[in-house]
C-alpha positions in Angstrom: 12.0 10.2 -16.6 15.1 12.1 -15.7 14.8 13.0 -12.1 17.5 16.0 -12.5 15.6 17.6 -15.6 14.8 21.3 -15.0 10.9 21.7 -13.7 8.2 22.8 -15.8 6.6 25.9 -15.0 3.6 23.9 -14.4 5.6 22.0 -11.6 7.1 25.0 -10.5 3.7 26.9 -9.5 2.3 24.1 -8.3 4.9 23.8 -5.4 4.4 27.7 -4.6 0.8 27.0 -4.7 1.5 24.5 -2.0 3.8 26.3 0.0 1.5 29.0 0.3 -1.4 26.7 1.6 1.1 25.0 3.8 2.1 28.6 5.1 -1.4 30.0 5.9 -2.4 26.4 7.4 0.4 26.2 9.7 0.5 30.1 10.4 4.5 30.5 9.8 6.1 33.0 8.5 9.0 33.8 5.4 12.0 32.7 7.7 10.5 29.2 7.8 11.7 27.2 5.3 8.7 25.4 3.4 9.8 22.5 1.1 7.6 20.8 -1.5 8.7 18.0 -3.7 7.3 15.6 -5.9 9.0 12.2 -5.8 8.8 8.4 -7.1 6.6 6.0 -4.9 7.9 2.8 -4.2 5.1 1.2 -1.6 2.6 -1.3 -2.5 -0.5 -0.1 -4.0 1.1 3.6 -3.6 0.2 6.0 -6.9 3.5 6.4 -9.2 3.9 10.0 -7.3 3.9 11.7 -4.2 4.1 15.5 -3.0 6.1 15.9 0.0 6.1 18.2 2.1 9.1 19.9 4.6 8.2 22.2 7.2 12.0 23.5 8.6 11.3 25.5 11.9 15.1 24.9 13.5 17.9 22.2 13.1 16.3 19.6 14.5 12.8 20.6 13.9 11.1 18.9 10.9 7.7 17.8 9.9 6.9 16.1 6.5 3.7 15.8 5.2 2.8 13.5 1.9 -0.1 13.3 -0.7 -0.3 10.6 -2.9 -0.8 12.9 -5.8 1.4 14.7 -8.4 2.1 18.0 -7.3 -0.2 19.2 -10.1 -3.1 17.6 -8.7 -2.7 18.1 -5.2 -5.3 20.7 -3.6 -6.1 23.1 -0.9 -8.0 20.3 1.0 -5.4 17.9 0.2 -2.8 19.9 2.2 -4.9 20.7 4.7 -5.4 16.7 5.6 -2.3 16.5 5.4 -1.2 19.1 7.8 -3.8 18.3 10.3 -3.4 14.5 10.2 -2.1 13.4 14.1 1.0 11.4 14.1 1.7 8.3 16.0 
């Protein structure tokens, strides 16, 4: 799989499915930049993919979120676990 290959439109609509769920979740606006990516995962017993999430409120601001799922079969709940999970 070539990681720099355009997106399908599948993929594509997918991540603004998710960044509008992430949006209304998190109550931010448009000048908050949302981020959604699907990547390789490398961890033991970890499912091929992985959606991350970006949340960009200022320069040094950043919260990431990740699903063990292709973006295509990540869902409302999915993000919303995600999002409300507590941190260390």
């Amino acid at each position: 799989m070539n990681p720099l290959a355009p997106k399908g439109p599948g993929v594509i609509d997918a991540a603004r499915r998710i960044k509008g769920w992430t949006r209304t979740m998190l109550a931010i606006d448009e000048t908050t930049v949302v981020s959604v990516n699907e990547l390789a995962c490398h961890l033991p017993g970890c499912p091929p993919r992985e959606t991350v999430i970006l949340v960009m409120t200022g320069p040094n601001d950043t919260r990431q979120f990740s699903i063990h799922k292709a973006m295509a079969e990540v869902t409302h709940d999915d993000v919303h676990a995600a999002a409300t999970q507590e941190g260390p």
